[in-house]
Structure formats: C-alpha cells, structure tokens
N, C-alpha and C positions, 0 to 999 in steps of 0.2 A: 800416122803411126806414132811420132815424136811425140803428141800433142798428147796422146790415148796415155802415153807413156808416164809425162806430168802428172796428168788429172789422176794418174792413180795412184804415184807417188804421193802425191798430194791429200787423197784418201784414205790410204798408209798409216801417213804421219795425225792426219788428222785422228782417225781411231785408235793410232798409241796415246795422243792426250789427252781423250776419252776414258781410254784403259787409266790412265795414269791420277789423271785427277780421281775418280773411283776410289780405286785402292786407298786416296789420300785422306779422304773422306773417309772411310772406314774403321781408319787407324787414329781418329780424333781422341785427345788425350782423355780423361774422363771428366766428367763436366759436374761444376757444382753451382748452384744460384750465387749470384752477385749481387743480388739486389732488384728493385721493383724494376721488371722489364729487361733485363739482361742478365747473364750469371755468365759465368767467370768459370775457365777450367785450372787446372792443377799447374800449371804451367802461366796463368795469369792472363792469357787470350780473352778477350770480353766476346760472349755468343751471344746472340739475339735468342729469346726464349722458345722460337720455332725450330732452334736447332738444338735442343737439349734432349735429351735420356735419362737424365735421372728425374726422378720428381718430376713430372710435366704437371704445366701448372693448369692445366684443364681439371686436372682429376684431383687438384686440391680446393679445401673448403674453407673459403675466409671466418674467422671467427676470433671473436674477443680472447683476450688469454683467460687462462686455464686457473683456476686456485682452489686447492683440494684444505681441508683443515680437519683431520681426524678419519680412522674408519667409517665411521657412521656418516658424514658427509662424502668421502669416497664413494661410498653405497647407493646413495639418493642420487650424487650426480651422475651415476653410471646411469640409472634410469631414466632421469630426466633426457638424457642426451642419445639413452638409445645405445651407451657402448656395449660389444656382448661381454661376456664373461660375468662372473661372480664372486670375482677376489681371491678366489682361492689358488692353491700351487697348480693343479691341474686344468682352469679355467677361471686366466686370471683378464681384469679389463683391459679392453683391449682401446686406444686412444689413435686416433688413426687418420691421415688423408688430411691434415689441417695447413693452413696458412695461415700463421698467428704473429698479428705485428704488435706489439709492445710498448711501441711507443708512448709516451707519459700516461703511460699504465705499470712502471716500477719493475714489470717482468711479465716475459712469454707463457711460461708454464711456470708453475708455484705450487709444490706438495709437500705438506707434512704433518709430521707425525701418523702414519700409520703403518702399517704391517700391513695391509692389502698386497698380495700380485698384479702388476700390471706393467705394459708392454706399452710404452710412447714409441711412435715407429714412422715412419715416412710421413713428417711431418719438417714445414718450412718456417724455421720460427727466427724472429729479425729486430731488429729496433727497440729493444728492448731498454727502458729510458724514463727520465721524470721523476721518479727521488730524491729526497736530499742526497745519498749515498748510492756508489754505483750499483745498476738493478743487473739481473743475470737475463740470459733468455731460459735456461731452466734451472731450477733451483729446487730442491732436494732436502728437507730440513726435518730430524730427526725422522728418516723413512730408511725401511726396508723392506727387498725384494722386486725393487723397481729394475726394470729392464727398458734401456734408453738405446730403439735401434735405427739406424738408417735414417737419420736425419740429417737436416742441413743448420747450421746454427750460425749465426751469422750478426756480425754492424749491432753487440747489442752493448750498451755503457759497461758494464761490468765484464763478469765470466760466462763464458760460453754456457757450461754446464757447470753449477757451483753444487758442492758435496758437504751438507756439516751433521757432524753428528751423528752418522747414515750409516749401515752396515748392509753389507752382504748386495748391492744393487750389479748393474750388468752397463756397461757405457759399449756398444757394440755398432761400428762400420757408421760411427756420424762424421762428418763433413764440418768443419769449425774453422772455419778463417776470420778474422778482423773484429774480434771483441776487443772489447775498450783493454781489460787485464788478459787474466789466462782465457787459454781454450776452454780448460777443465780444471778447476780447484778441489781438491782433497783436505776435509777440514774437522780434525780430530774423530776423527772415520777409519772404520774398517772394512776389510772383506771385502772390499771391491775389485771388480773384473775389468780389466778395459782389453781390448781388442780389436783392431783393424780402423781405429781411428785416424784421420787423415786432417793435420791440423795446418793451417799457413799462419804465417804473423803471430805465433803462441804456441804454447805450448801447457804441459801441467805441471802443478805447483800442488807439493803435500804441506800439509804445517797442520804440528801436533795441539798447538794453543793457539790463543787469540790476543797475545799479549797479555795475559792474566798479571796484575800487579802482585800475586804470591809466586810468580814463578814458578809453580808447579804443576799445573795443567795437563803438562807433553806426556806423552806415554810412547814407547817406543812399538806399540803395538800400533800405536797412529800410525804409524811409517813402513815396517814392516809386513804388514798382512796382505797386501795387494798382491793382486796377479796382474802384471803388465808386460805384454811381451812385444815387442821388434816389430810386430805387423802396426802396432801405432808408430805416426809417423809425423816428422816435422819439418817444416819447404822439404817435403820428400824422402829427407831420412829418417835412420829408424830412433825410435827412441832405448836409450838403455837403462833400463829399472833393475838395477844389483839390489839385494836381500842378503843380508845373513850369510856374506861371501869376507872368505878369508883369503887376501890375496888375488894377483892375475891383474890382466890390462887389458880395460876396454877397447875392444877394435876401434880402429878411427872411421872416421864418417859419419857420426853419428849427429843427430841433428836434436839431442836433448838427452842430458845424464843425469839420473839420478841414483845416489846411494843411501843405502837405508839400514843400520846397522853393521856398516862392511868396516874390514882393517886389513893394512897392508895392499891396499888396490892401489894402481897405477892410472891417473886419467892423464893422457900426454897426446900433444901432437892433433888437438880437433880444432877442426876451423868450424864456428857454430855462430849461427847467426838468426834474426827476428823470432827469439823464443824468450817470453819474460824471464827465465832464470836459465842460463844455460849451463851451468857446475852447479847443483845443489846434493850436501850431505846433509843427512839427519839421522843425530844419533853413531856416527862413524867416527871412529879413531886411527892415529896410526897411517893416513893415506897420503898418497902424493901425486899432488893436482900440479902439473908444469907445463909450457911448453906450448899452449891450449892458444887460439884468440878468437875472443865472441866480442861479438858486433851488433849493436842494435837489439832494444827491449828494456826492460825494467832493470836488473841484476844480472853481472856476470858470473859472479860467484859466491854461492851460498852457503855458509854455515850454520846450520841449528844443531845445536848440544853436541857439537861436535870438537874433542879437544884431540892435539897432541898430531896435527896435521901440517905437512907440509905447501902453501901454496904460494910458488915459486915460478918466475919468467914468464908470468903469462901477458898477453897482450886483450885489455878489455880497451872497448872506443863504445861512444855514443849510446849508455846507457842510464838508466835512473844514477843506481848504485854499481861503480864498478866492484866492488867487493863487500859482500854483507856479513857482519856477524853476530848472532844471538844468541848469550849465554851459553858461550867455548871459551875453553881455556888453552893455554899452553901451545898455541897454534903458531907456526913460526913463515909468517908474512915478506916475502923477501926476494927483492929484485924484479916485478912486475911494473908494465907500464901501461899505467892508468889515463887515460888521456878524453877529455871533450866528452865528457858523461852530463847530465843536466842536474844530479841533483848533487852529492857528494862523491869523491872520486873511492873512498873508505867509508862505510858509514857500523860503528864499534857497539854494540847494546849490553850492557848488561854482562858485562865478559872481561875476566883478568886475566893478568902474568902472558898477555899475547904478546908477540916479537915482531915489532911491524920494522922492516930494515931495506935502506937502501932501495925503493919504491922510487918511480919515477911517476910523479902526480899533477898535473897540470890541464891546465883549461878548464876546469869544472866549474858550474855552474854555482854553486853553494859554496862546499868547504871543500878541502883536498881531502884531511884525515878525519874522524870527527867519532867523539867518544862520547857516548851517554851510558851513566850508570855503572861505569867501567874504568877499568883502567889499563894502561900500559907501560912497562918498564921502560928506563932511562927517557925520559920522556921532557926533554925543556920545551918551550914553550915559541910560537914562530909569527911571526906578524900574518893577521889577515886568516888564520885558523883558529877555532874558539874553543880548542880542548888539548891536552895534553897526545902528544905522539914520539912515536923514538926518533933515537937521531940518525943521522946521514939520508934522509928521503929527501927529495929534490921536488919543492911544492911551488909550482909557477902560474903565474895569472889565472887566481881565482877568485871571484866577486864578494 
C-alpha cells in the first residue's frame, strides 16, 4: 500500500511538470528571425527555426531583391512576377511571402519614384550590403502610397527601412532589429504613418536636409506631419513623437523621444538606451531636456534648428556624438557629463551664440568639444581640442 502510495505521488508531480512546462511554452515571448537558421525573440533568446510563429520560413520564397524605377516599370514588374493587384487605391500590388537577402547587392527592396499603391507585407528581408555607402534593406525614394507591413528587417549595412523624399507611405507591425544605422530614417518626407513597430538596437531618425551647403533645405513640415504613436517601440518601449505641443512632460520609460516643432516641454528623468539618437528636437524652441542618461548608439542628443533650449545634467556614455547640434542657436549646454563616446564628446555645425558651460567631457575618442562652421561665446582655446569652446568644461583624455 506504501509503495501504491509513492508511485502516485510520483505520477502527481510528474503531471504537474507536464502541466507546467505547457503553459510555459505557450507564453513564449514573440518571436522574430535572427538570421539564417535561427531568429531571435523580443527578449534576445536565439530559437531554432522549428520553433517560430511568425514568418515560418517554409512558406517563404527566396528571391533576388526587388528594384522598382517608375510607374511603368511598377506595372510590367507586377506582371512578370505574377503580383495581383493593379496599382491602384482599391487594388493596389500586392508584394508578398519573400526571403530577400541583399547581400553585395546594395539593398533588399529598392522603389522609386512612383505613385503606384502597394503593399510589401510578410516579407524577410536581411544582409543588405556591397556599396561604397551604407545600403538599406528597404528603401523608398521619391514614392508614395507604399504600405510596408509585417515584416522582418534585419543585419542590413545601412537602415532598416530608409524614407526620402516620400509622402503619404504606411510602415505598419514590422520587426527591425540590428541594422548597421536606424531602424527607420525619415528623409525630407512627409505624411507618413508608423504604427506598431517593434525595433531593438535602433530606433528612428527624421532630418529635414542632407547637409545642403545653402542651408536651406529643412522645412518644418519634414518634421511635423507624421503620425507616430506609442504602439512603436524601442528594447520594448514606447516611442514618444511630440508635434506642435506647447508645454507638458514626457512620461518616463520611454525608449526613444522625439520632438518636432514643440516649446516649453519638459524631457527629464529617462534612462534610454541602444537607439541611434535618443533626445532628438527639430525645429523646437524654449525646451528642457535634463536629468536624462542614454547609453549606447550613434547620438544622445540631438538638435536640428532648434534654438533657445535648455540641455542640462544629463548623463550620455558610449556613443558616436554624445551631444549633436545643427544650425541652433542660443541653446544653453550646461553641466552634463559626457563620458567614453567613440567619436566627439560635443560635435557644434553650423550654429552660434550657444552656451556650452561647465560640461564634464572626457575619454572620447576624437575631440571633447568640436565646432565646424560655428561658433561659441567666451571661448579660449585648450590643448588637444581643435576648435573654440567656452570655459569652465573639464575636457580629459582625449586622443
């Protein structure tokens, strides 16, 4: 009877860890490809490709990338290939089920100039590479009406999904971790949607010019017209895209800010980390960025045409530029510590009468402060930095 008693204690416990593993399996984070033969979930776990749900890669179809050049090539390629639709709003082509590697092939997917409707959608596009300059996995160049859904974008030299010139397009529930730059670049472009995007190691980056040597380029209508809300997300949080907001303070958590015509907003108190720009204003005056420390990426803090801003105590480490700024003025830079960045710990463009004060600048790879095209008040001169900057900053072992 003792014995009966065991063996089915024993039986018990053994179908509680039956039950138990189940449930655990079930509750698996969600999963996105990693690369040839394993993909990778939200959470950084490597799965073997027998255990994924999204994109199974059965039911994708390898094939060379993609390169669209006008309506009328649009048209013909939908033919050749079989995609349905007819370009139009109501029956637009539909691009579908691909596994597109890129490698020194310059880019995944490549369309422009046209006005067609069309729908890129559950598609695995990766390695995107072999250019003199970095290639994107998709790339979007003066197009509108494109709708970019439920993909995986992934390991490609450049941007995820790069945006210029483009109006009105739709970036909806893709998957972008580990491109060389951004996730998603916004490039003197309007009208664009983004929504439930899910980015690791990046983030998005808008810029109204291309460096144009007249300066004039930027339009604040680059910056402002998007719709970007909180369901995009960066190592899991949300992204905050401000517009045309006067006043108020970002909630903390956030996992990438951007402001786009705002004054009097408050960014304080976020710990933000692997997104190439984590504080970018364009086009904002009047705000105050403190308090903040981003970690890891290209840029911790971004100013384009942004003047008469306060940024103050923040803590930037291990980035390109720990503080960037292009053609702003009046912005008053002060008490932040800069530390172990790879390119300059300040990097100044094109931008006067800024107050850079009492900065704590050291380890950086390059310069500490570094002024092109610009300039800054009380500004003597410091061994080992090749530009004018103010005084009282504390600039230590830089190469």
């Amino acid at each position: 009877m003792l014995e009966m008693r065991k063996m089915e204690g024993k039986s018990r416990l053994l179908t509680l860890c039956i039950i138990v593993s189940i449930m655990l399996t079930l509750t698996v984070t969600p999963i996105v490809f990693a690369g040839e033969g394993e993909v990778r979930t939200s959470d950084s776990r490597t799965l073997s490709e027998s255990e994924t749900t999204l994109l199974p890669p059965e039911e994708l179809v390898p094939r060379e990338p993609i390169r669209i050049r006008g309506d009328e090539e649009f048209a013909d390629k939908a033919g050749e290939e079989g995609w349905p639709g007819d370009g139009s709003k109501d029956d637009p082509y539909i691009i579908q089920g691909y596994k597109i590697d890129g490698e020194n092939q310059g880019y995944g997917v490549s369309i422009r100039d046209t006005e067609s409707f069309f729908i890129l959608r559950d598609c695995y596009i990766f390695n995107a590479s072999g250019y003199p300059y970095p290639t994107h996995g998709v790339e979007l160049h003066g197009v509108r009406y494109g709708v970019i859904e439920n993909n995986t974008i992934a390991y490609n030299e450049g941007d995820g999904i790069y945006l210029r010139e483009s109006d009105s397009n739709k970036l909806v529930d893709n998957e972008l971790f580990d491109n060389g730059h951004s996730s998603i670049r916004i490039v003197m472009s309007k009208n664009h949607t983004l929504t439930g995007n899910r980015m690791v190691n990046n983030g998005i980056v808008i810029r109204g010019d291309i460096f144009s040597p007249d300066l004039t380029t930027d339009k604040i209508s680059y910056w402002n017209t998007h719709e970007i809300d909180t369901t995009n997300t960066v190592e899991g949080e949300p992204v905050y895209y401000w517009k045309n907001k006067i006043g108020g303070t970002v909630p903390t958590g956030a996992g990438q800010i951007i402001l786009a015509n705002c004054t009097e907003v408050t960014v304080k108190e976020q710990n933000i980390e692997n997104v190439e720009i984590g504080i970018l204003l364009g086009h904002s005056s009047g705000n105050f960025v403190t308090n903040n420390t981003i970690n890891h990426g290209s840029r911790g803090i971004s100013l384009w045409h942004s003047n008469d801003n306060k940024i103050s105590s923040n803590e930037i480490n291990d980035k390109y530029n720990g503080i960037y700024v292009w053609i702003s003025k009046n912005n008053l830079i002060q008490n932040n510590n800069i530390n172990d960045n790879h390119g300059s710990g300040m990097l100044i463009r094109a931008s006067t009468e800024n107050r850079v004060l009492k900065n704590v600048v050291k380890s950086n790879s390059k310069h500490g402060i570094y002024v092109l095209r610009g300039q800054i008040i009380k500004s003597p001169c410091v061994d080992h930095i090749p530009t004018l900057f103010s005084n009282e900053n504390v600039v230590n072992d830089n190469i």
